[in-house]
Backbone bond lengths (Angstrom), bond angles and torsions (degrees), N, CA, C in turn:
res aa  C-N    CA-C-N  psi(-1)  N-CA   C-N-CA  omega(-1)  CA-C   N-CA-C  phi
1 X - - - 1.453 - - 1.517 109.82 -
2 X 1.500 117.53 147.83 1.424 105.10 -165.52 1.507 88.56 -120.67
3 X 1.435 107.20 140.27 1.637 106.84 170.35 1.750 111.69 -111.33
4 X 1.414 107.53 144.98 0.987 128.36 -177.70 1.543 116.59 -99.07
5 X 1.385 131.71 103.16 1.032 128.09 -148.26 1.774 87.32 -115.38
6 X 1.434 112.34 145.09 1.697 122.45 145.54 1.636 133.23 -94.93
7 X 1.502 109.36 91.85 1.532 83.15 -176.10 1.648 96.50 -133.18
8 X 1.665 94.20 75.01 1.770 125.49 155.75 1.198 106.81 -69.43
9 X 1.409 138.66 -39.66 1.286 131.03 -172.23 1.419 101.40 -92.98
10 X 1.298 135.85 3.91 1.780 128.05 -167.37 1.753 73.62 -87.70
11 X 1.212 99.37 -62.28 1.671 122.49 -152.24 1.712 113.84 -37.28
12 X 2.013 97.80 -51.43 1.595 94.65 162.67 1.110 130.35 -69.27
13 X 1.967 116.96 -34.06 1.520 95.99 152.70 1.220 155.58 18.18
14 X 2.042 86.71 -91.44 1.355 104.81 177.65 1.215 133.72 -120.19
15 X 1.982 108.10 31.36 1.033 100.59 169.51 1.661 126.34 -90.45
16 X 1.480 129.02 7.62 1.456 128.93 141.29 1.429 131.52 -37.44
17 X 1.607 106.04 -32.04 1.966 107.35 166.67 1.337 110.07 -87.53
18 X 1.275 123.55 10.56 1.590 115.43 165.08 1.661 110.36 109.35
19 X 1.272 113.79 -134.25 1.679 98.99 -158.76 1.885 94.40 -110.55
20 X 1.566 111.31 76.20 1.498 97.09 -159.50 1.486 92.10 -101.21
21 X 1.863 139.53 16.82 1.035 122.42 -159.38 1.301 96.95 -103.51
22 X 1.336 123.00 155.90 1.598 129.91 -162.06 1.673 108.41 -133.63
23 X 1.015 134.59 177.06 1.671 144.75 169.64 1.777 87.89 -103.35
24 X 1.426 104.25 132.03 1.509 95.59 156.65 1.993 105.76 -162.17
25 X 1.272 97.04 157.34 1.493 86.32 -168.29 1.827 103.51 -130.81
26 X 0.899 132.89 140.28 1.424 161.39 -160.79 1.683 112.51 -84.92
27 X 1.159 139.25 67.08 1.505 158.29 150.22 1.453 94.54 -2.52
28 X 1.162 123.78 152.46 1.296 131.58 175.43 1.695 114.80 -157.63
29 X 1.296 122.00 103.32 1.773 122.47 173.04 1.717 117.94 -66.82
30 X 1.639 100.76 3.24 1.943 93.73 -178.44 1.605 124.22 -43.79
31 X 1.680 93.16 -32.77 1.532 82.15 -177.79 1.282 130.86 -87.27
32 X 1.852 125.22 6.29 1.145 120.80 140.03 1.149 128.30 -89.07
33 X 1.132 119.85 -2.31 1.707 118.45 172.69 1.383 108.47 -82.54
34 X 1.293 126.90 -29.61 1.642 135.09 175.45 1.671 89.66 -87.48
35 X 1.217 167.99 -14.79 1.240 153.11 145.58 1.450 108.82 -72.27
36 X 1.232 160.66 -56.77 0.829 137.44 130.00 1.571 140.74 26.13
37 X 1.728 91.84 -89.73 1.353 130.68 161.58 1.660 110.58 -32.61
38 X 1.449 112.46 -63.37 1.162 131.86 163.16 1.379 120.07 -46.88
39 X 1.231 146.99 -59.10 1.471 161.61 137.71 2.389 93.89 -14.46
40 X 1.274 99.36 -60.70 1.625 101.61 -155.82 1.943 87.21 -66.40
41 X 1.154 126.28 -50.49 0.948 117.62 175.64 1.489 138.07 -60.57
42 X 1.220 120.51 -15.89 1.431 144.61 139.78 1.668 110.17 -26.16
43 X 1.194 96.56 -80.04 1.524 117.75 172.71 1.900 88.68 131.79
44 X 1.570 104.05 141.46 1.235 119.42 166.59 1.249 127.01 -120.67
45 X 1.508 107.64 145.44 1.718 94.29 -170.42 1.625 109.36 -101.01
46 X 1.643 102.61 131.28 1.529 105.25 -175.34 1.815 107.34 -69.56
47 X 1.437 90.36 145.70 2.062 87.77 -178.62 1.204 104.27 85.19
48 X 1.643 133.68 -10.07 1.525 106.36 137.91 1.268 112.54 -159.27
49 X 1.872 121.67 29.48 1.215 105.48 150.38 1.161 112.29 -133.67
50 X 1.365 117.68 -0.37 1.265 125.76 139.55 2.158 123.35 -138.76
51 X 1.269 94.67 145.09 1.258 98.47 -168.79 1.775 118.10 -74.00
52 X 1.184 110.80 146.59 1.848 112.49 -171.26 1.605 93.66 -60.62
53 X 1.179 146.75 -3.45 1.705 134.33 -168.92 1.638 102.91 -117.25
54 X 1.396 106.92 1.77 1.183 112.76 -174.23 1.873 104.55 -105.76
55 X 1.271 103.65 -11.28 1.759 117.19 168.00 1.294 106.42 -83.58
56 X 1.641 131.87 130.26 1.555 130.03 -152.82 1.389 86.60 -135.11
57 X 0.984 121.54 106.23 2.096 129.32 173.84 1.291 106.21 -120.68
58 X 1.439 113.83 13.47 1.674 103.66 162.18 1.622 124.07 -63.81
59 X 1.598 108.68 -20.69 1.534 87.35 157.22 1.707 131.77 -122.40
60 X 1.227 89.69 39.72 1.748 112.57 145.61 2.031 93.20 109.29
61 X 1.243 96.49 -33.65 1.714 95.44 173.83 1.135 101.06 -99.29
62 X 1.636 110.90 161.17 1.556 123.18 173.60 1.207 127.87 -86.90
63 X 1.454 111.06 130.08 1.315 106.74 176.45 2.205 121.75 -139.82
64 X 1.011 83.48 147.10 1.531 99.05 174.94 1.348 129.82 -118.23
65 X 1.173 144.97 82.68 1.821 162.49 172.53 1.740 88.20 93.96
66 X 0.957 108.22 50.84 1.761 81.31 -174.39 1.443 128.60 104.99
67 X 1.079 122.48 -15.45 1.123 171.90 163.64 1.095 117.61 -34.82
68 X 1.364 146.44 127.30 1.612 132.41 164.14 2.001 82.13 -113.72
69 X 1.632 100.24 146.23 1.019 125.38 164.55 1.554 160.28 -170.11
70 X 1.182 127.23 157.78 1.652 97.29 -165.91 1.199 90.73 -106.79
71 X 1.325 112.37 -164.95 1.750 146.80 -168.77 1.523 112.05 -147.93
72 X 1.227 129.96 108.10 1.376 126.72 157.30 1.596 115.52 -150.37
73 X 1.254 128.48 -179.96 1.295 143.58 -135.99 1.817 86.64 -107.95
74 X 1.456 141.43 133.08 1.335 121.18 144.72 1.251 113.85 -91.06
75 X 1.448 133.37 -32.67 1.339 140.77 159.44 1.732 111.40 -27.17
76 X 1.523 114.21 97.31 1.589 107.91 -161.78 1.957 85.99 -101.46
77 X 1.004 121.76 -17.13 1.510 130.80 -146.57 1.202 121.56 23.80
78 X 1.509 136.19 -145.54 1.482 128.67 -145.08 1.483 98.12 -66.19
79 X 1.352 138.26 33.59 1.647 126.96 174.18 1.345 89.70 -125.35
80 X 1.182 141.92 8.23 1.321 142.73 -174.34 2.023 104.14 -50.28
81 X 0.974 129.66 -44.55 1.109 155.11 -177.58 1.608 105.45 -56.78
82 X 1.183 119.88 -81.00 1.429 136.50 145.44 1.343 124.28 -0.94
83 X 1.726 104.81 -64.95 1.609 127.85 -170.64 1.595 101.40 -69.81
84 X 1.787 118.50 -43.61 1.436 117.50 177.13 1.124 115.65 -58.24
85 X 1.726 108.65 -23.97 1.816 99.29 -170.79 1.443 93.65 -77.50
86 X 1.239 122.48 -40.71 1.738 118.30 -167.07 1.742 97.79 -166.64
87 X 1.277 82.27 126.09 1.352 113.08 -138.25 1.598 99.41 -94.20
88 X 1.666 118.20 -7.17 1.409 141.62 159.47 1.340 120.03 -50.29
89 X 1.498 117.51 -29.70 1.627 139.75 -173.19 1.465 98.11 -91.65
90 X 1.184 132.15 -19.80 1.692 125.45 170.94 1.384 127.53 -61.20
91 X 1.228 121.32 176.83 1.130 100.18 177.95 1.952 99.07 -91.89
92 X 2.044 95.78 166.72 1.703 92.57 -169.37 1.008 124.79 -81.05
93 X 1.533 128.25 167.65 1.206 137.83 164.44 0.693 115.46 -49.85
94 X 1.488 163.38 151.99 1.999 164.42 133.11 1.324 108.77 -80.02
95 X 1.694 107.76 100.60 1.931 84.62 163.21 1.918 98.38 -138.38
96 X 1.454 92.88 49.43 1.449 95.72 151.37 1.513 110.66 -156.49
97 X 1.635 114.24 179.16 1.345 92.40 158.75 1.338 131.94 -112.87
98 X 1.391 125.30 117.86 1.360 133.89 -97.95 2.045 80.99 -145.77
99 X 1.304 126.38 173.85 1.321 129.29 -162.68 1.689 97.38 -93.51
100 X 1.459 127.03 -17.79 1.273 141.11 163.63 1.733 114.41 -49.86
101 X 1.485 101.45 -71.22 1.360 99.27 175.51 1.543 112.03 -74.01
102 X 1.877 137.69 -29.30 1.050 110.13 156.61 1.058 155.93 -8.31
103 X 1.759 100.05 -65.73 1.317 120.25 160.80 1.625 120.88 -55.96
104 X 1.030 115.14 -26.81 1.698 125.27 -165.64 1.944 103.86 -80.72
105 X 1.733 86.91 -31.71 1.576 82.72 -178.11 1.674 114.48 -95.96
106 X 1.373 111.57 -6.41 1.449 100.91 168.96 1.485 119.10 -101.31
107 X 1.714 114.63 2.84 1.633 126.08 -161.42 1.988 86.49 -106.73
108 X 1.362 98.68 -45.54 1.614 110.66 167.60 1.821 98.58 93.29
109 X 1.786 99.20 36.87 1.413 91.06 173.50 1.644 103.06 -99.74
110 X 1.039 100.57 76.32 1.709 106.69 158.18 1.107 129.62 -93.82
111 X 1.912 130.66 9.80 1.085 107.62 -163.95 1.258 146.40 -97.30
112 X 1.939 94.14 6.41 1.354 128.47 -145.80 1.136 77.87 -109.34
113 X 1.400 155.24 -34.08 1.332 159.54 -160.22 1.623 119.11 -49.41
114 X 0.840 139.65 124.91 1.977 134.45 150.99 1.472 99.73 -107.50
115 X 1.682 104.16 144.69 1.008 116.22 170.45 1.803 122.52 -99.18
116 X 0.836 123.87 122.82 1.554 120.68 -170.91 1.751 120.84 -153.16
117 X 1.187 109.30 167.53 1.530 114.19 -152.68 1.329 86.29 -132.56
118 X 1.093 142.65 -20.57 2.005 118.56 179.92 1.025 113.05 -76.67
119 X 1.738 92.05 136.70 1.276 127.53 -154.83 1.635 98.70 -85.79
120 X 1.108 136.90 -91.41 1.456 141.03 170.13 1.394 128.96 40.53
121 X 1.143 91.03 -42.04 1.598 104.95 -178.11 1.555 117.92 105.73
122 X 1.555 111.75 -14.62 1.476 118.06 -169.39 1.585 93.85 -93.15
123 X 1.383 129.42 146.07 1.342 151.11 140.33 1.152 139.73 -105.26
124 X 1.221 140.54 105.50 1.140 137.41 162.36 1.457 120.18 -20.43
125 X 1.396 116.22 120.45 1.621 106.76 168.85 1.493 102.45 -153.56
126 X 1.118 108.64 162.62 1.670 123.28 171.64 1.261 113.05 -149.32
127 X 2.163 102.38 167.14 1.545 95.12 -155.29 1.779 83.07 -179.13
128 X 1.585 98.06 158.93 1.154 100.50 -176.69 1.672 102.55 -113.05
129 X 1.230 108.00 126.89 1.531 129.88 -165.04 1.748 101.69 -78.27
130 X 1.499 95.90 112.50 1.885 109.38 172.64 1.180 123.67 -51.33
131 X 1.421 117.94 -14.69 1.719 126.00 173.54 1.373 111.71 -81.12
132 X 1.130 137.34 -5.27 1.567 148.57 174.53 1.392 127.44 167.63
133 X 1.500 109.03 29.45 1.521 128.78 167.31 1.658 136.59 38.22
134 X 2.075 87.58 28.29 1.508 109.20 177.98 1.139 89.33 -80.55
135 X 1.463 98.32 178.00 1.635 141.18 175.92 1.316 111.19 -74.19
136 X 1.519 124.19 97.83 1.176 112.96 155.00 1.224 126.06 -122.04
137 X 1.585 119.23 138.81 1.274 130.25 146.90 1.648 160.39 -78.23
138 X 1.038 127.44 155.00 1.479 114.99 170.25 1.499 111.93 176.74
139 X 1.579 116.37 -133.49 1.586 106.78 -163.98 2.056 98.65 -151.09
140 X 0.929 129.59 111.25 1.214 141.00 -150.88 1.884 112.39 -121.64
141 X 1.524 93.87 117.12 1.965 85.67 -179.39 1.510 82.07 -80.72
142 X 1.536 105.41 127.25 1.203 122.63 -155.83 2.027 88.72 -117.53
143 X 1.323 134.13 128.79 1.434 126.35 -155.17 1.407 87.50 -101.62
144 X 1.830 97.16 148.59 1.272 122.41 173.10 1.759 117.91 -41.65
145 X 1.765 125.75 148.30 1.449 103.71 172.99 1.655 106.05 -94.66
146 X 1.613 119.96 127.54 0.956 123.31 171.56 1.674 130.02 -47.25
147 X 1.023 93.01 2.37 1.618 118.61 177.10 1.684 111.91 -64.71
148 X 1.375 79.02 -65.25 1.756 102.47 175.81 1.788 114.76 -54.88
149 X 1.072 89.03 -60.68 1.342 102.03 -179.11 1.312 103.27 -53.72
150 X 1.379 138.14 -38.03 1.508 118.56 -163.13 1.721 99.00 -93.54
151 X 1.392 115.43 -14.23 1.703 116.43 -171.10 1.465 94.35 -79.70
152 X 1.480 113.39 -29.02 1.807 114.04 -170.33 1.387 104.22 -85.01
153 X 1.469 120.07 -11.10 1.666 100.14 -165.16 1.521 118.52 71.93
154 X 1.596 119.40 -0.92 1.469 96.65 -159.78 1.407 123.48 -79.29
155 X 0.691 112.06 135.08 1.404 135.33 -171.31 1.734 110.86 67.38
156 X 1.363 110.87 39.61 1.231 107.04 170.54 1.858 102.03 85.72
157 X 0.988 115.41 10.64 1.600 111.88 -173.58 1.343 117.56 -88.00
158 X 1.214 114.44 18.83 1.608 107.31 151.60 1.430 120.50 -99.88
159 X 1.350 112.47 -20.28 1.436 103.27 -165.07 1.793 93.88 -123.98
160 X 1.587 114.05 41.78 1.460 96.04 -173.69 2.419 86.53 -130.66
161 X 1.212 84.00 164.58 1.433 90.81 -174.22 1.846 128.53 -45.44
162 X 0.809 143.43 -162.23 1.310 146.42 -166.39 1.632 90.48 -101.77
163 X 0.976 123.86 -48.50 1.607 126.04 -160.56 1.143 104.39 -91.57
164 X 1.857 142.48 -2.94 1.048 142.25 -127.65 1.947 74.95 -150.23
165 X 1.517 108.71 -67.70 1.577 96.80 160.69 1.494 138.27 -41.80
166 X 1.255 109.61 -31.71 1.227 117.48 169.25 1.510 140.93 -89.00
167 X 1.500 93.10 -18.64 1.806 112.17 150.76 1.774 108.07 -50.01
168 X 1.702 105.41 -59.43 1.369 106.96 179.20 0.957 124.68 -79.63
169 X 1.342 139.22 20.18 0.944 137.03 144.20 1.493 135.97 -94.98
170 X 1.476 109.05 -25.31 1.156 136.64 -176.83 1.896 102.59 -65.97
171 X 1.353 96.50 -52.33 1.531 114.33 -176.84 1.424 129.42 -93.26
172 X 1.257 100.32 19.65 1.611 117.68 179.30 1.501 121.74 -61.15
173 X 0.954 122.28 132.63 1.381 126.12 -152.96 1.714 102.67 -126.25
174 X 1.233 134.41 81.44 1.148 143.39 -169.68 1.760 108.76 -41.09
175 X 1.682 100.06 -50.48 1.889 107.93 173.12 1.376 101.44 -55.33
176 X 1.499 125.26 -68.29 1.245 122.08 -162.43 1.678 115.03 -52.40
177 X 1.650 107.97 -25.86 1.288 110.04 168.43 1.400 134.04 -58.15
178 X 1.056 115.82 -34.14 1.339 137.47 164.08 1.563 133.99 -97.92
179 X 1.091 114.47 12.00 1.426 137.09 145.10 1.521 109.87 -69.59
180 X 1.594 112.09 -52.45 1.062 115.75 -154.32 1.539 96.98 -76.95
181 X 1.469 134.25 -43.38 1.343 147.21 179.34 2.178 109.51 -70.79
182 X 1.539 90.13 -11.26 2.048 78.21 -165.33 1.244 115.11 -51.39
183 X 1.508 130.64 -19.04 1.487 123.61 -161.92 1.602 98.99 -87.45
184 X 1.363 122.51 23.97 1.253 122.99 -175.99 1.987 105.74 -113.56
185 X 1.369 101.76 -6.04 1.679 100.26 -169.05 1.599 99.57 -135.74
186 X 0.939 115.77 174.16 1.333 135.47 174.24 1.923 129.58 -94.26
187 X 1.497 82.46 -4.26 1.509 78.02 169.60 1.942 87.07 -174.16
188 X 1.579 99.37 151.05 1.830 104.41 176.88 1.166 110.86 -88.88
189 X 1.043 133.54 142.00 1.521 151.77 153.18 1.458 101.48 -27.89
190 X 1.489 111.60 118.05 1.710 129.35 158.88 1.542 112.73 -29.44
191 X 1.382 132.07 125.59 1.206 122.56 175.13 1.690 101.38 -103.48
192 X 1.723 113.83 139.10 1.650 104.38 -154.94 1.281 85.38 -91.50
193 X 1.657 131.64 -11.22 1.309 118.85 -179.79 1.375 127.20 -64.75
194 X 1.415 98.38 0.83 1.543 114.46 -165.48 1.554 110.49 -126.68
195 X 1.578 105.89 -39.11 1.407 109.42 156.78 1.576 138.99 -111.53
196 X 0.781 145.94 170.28 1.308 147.93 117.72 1.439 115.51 20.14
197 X 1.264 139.40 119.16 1.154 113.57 173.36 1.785 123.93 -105.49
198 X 1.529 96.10 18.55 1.577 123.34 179.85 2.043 123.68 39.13
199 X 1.909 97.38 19.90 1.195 112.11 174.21 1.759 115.64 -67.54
200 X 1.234 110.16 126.54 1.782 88.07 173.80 1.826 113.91 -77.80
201 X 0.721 130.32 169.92 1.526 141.38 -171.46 1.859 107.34 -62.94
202 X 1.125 109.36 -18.57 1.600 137.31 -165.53 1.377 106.73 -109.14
203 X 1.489 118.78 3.47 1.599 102.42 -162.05 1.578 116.03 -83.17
204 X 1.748 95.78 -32.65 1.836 77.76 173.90 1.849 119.29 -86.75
205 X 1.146 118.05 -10.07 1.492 118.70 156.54 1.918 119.38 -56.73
206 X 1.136 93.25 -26.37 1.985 103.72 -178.00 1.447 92.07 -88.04
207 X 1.357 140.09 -25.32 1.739 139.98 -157.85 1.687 78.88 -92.70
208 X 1.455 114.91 -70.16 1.422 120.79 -165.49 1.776 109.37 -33.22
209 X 1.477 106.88 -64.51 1.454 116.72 -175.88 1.194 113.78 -55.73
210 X 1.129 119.40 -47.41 1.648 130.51 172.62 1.777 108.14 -24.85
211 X 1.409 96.24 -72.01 1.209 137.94 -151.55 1.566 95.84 -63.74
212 X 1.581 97.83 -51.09 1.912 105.15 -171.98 1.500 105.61 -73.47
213 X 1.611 114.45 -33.60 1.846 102.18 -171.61 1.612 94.76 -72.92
214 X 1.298 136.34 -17.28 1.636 128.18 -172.21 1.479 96.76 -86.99
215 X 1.359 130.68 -1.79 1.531 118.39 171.95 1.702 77.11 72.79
216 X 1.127 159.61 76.73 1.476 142.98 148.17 1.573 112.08 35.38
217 X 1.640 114.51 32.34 1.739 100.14 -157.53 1.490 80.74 -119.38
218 X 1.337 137.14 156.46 1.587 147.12 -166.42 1.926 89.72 -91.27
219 X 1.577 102.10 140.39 1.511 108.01 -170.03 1.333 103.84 -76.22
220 X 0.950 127.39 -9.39 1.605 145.55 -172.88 1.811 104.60 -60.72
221 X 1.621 82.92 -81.87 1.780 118.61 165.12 2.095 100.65 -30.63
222 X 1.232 107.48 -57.40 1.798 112.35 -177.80 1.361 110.26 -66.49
223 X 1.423 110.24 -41.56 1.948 94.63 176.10 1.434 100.57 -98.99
224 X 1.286 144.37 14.54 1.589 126.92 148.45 1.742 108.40 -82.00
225 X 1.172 131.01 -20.20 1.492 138.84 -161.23 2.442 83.08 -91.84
226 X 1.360 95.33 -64.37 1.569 88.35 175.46 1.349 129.14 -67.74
227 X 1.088 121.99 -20.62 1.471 128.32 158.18 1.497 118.22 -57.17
228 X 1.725 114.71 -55.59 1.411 108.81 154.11 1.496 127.44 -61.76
229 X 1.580 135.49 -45.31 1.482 107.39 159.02 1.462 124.00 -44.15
230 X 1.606 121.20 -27.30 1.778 94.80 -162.85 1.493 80.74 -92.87
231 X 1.621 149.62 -8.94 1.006 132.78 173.82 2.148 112.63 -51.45
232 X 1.606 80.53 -61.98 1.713 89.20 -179.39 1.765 120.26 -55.84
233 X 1.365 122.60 -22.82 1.352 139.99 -177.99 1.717 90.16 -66.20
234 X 1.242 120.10 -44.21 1.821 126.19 -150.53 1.894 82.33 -76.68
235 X 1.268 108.91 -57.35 1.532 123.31 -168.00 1.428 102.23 -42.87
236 X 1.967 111.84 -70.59 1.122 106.20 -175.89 1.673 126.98 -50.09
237 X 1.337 89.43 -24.22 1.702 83.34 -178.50 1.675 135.73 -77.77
């Protein structure tokens, strides 16, 4: 968007100190923060397209370069079926850092993880269906983790009743979530209701394969384990 600025009145100002007015033009990084942006909304996989030390939850929401973001699993497995009908039965969203992922970052089970920022409520997930143990895919309002919600306070949901928790949870609004958090990032999460959601038709079959040729093991974890065999090979010899 291009802005059109007036500054006729700066100009008379200061034209009594002489000839101090200049041409100058204003740099702008939007178009890697909207590529980026674009990439987080995709969905990214933690452990190899972005690293677990590179997720910053020191101030209670998640974030990545600037970034507001969550963490959850698309791998639904044999409930995959289930999760499409209602998408509450999946596993949750993460968008804080919450005693769930705690555990994940000192046990170091991150590997099942994507990192992503669409807001919408829809997620990508896949899963192999218990009626004949194909591949299925699709897109799942996948429910908030009550985890988060009780470390954030939001909306009062730690200290409010069982039935009163479960209103807020039930009615969680991923946009409204991040409205409420934007003055914390540098740019808002893509809404897909509005855009594109730039998934190819193949994307959770490419997550699945990914995922299955690494044995589920972080690529990191595979060249420190082979780095020490060809270390010990050099020794023995």
């Amino acid at each position: 968007m291009k802005l059109t600025v007036d500054f006729s009145a700066l100009h008379r100002a200061v034209a009594p100190l002489g000839h101090v007015v200049t041409d100058f033009s204003i740099s702008s990084d939007a178009s890697e923060l909207e590529s980026i942006g674009s990439h987080l909304n995709q969905g990214m996989i933690l452990g190899k397209d972005v690293q677990l030390d590179e997720i910053d939850g020191s101030n209670g929401v998640l974030n990545y370069d600037g970034h507001q973001v969550m963490l959850y699993i698309p791998d639904q497995g044999d409930d995959i079926e289930a999760v499409l009908s209602n998408g509450k039965l999946g596993r949750r969203i993460h968008v804080a850092e919450c005693s769930t992922l705690e555990l994940m970052r000192e046990t170091g089970r991150f590997k099942r993880y994507d990192v992503i920022n669409r807001v919408d409520g829809f997620f990508p997930v896949f899963g192999s269906s218990y009626r004949g143990g194909s591949n299925t895919v699709g897109e799942a309002d996948l429910g908030v983790c009550k985890n988060c919600l009780k470390i954030l306070n939001y909306k009062g949901y730690s200290t409010q009743s069982p039935q009163v928790k479960n209103q807020v949870f039930n009615s969680f609004s991923f946009e409204q979530f991040f409205e409420v958090y934007s003055s914390y990032f540098k740019s808002l999460p893509v809404n897909s209701k509005k855009h594109t959601s730039g998934y190819t038709p193949d994307w959770p079959s490419i997550s699945a394969k990914l995922r299955s040729d690494l044995n589920y093991t972080c690529e990191q974890y595979l060249a420190s384990i082979n780095l020490a065999g060809s270390a010990s090979i050099i020794l023995a010899g």
